[in-house]
MDAnalysis code that builds the backbone (N, CA, C; Angstrom):
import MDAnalysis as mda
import numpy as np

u = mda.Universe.empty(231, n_residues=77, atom_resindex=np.repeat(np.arange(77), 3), trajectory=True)
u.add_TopologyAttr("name", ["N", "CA", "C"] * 77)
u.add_TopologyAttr("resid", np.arange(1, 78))
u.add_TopologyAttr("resname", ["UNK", "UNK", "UNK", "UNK", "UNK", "UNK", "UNK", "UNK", "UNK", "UNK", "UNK", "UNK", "UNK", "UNK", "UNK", "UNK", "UNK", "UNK", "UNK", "UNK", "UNK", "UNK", "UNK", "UNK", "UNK", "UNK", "UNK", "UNK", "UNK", "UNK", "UNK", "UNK", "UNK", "UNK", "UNK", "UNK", "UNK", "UNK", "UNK", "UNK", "UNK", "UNK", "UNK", "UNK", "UNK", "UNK", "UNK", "UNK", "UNK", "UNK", "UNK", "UNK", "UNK", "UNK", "UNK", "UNK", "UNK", "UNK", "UNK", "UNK", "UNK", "UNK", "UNK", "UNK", "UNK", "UNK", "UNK", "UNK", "UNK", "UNK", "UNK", "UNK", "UNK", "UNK", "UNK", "UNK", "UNK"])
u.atoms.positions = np.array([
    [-57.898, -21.510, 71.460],
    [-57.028, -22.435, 70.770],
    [-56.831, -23.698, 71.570],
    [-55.929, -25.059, 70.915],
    [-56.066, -25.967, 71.720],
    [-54.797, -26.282, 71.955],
    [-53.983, -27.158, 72.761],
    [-52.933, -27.546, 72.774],
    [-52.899, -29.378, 73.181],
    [-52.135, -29.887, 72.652],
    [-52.445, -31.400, 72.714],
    [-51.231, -31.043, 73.299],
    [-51.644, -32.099, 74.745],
    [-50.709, -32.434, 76.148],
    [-49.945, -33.839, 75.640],
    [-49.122, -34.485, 75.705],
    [-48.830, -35.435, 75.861],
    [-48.757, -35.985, 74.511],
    [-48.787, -35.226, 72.878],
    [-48.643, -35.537, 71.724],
    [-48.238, -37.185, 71.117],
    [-46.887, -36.487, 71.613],
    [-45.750, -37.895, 71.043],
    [-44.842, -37.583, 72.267],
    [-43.921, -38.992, 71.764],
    [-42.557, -39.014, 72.356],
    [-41.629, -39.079, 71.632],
    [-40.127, -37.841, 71.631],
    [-39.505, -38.216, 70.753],
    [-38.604, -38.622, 70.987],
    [-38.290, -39.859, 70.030],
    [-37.120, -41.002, 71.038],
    [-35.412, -40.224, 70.888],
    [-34.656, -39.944, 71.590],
    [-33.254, -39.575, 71.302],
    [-32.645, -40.721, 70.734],
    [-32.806, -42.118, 70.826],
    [-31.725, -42.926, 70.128],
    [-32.250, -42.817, 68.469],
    [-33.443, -43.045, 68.010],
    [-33.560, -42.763, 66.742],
    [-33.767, -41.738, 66.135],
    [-34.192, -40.583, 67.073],
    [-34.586, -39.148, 66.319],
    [-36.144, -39.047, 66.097],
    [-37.064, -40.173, 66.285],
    [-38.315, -40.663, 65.415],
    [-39.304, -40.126, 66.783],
    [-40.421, -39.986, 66.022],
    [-41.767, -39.688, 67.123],
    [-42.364, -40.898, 66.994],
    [-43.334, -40.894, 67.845],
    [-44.040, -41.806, 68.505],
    [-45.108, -41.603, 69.220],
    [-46.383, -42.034, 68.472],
    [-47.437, -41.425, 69.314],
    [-47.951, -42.280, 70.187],
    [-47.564, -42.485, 71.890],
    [-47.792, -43.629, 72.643],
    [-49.362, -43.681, 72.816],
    [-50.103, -42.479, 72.768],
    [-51.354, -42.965, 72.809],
    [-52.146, -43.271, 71.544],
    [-51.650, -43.166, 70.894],
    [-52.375, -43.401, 69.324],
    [-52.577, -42.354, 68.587],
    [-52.665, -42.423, 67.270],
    [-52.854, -41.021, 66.629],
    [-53.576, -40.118, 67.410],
    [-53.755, -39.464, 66.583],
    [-54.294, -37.600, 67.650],
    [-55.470, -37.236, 66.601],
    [-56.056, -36.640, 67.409],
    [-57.539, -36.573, 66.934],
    [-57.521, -35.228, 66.731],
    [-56.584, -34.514, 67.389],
    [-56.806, -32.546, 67.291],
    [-57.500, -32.289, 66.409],
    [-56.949, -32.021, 64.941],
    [-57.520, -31.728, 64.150],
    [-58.843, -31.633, 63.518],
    [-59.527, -32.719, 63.868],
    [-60.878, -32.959, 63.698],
    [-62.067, -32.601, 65.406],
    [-61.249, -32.339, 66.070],
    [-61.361, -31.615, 67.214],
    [-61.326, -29.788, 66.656],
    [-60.191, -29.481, 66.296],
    [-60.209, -28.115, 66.301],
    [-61.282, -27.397, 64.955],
    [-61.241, -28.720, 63.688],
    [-62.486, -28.350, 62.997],
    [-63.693, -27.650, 63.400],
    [-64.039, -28.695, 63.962],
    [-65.402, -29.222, 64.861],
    [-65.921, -27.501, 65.524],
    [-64.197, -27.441, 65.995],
    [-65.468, -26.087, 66.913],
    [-64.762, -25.031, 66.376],
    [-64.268, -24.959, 65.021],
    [-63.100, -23.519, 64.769],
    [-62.519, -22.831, 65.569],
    [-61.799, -23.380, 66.140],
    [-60.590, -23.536, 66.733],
    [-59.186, -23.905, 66.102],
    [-58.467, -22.615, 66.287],
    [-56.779, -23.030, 65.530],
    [-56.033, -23.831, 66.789],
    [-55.190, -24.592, 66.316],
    [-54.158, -25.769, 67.246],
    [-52.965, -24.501, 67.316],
    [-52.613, -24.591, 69.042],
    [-51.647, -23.705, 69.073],
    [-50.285, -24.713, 69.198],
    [-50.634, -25.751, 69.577],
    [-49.308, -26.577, 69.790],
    [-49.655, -28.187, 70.104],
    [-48.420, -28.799, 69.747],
    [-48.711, -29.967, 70.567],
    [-47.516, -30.552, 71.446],
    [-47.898, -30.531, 72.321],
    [-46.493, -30.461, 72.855],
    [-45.990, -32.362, 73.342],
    [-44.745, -32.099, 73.626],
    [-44.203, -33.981, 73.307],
    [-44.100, -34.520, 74.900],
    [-43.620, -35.630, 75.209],
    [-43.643, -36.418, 76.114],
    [-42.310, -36.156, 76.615],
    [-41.985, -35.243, 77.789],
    [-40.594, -34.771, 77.843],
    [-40.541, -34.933, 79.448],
    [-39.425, -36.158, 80.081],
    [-39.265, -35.717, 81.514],
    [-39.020, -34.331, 81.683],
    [-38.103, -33.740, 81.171],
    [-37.879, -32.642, 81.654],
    [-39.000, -31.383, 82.093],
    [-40.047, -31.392, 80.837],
    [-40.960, -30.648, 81.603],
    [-41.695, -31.167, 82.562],
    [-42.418, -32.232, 82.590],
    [-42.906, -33.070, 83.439],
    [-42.298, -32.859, 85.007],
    [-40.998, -32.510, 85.196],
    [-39.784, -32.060, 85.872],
    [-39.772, -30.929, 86.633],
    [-39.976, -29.702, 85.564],
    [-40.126, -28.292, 86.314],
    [-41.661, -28.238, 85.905],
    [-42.617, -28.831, 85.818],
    [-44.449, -28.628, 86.644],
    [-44.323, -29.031, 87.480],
    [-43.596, -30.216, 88.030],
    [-43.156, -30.618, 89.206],
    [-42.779, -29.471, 90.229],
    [-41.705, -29.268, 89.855],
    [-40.676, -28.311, 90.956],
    [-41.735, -26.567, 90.596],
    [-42.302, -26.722, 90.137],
    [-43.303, -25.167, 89.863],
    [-41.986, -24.352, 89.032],
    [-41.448, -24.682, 88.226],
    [-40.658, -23.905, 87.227],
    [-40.903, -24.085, 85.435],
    [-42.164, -24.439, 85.302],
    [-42.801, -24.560, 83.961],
    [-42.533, -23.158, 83.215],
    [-42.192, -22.228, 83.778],
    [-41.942, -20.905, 83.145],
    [-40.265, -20.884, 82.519],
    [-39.365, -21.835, 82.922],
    [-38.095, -21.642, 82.807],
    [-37.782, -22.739, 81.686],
    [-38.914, -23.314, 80.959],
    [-38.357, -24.532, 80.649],
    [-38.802, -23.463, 78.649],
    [-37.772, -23.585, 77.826],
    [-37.319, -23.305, 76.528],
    [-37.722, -24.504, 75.326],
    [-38.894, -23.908, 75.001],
    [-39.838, -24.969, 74.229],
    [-40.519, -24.413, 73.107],
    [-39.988, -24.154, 71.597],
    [-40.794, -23.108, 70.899],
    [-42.285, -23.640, 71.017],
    [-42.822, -24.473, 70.840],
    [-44.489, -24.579, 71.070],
    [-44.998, -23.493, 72.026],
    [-44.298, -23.975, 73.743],
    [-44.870, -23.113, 74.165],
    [-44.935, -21.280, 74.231],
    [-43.368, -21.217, 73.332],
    [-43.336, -19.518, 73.159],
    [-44.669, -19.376, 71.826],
    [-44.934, -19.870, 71.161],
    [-45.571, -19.654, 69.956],
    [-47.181, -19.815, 70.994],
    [-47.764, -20.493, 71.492],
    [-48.950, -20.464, 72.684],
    [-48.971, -19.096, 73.007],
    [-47.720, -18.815, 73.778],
    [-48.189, -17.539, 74.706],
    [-47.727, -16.161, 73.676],
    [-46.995, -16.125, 72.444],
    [-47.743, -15.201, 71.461],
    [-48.592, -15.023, 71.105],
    [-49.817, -16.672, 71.021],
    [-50.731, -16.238, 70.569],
    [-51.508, -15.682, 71.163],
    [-51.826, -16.332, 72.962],
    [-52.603, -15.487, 73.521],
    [-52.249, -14.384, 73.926],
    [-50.906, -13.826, 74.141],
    [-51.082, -12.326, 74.276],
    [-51.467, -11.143, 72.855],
    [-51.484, -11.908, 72.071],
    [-51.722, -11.025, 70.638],
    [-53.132, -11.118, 70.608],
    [-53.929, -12.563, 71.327],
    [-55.670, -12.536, 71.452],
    [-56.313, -11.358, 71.889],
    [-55.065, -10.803, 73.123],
    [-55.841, -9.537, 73.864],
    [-55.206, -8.490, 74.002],
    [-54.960, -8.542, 72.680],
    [-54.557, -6.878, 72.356],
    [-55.570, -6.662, 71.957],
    [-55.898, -4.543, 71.886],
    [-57.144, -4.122, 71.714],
    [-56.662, -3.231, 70.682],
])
């Protein structure tokens, strides 16, 4: 599966996203090689924050709980 790093940003004064690098191509990416999109995740100091400090495990983000359902459900037998 794929996960788009760095998606959008979502602004707190308006509520609105924002894709600082330009639209997103995933989709025609995950076509391409059948591949399902597990997430895309947004432009957030805070995580940016704990990858920093090595606490990426503590940080409460449904994208990334919905990621690591999927891959632990990949390798079940």
């Amino acid at each position: 599966g794929l996960v788009e790093n760095y998606s959008y940003f979502h602004c707190p004064d308006n509520d609105k996203d924002y894709q600082i690098f330009g639209p997103s191509h995933l989709q025609e990416t995950a076509d391409a090689y059948g591949l399902k999109i597990l997430a895309r995740l947004p432009i957030d100091p805070a995580i940016a924050a704990a990858c920093d400090a090595g606490k990426i495990h503590e940080v409460q983000l449904p994208e990334i709980d919905a990621c690591c359902e999927y891959v632990a459900n990949a390798f079940k037998e």
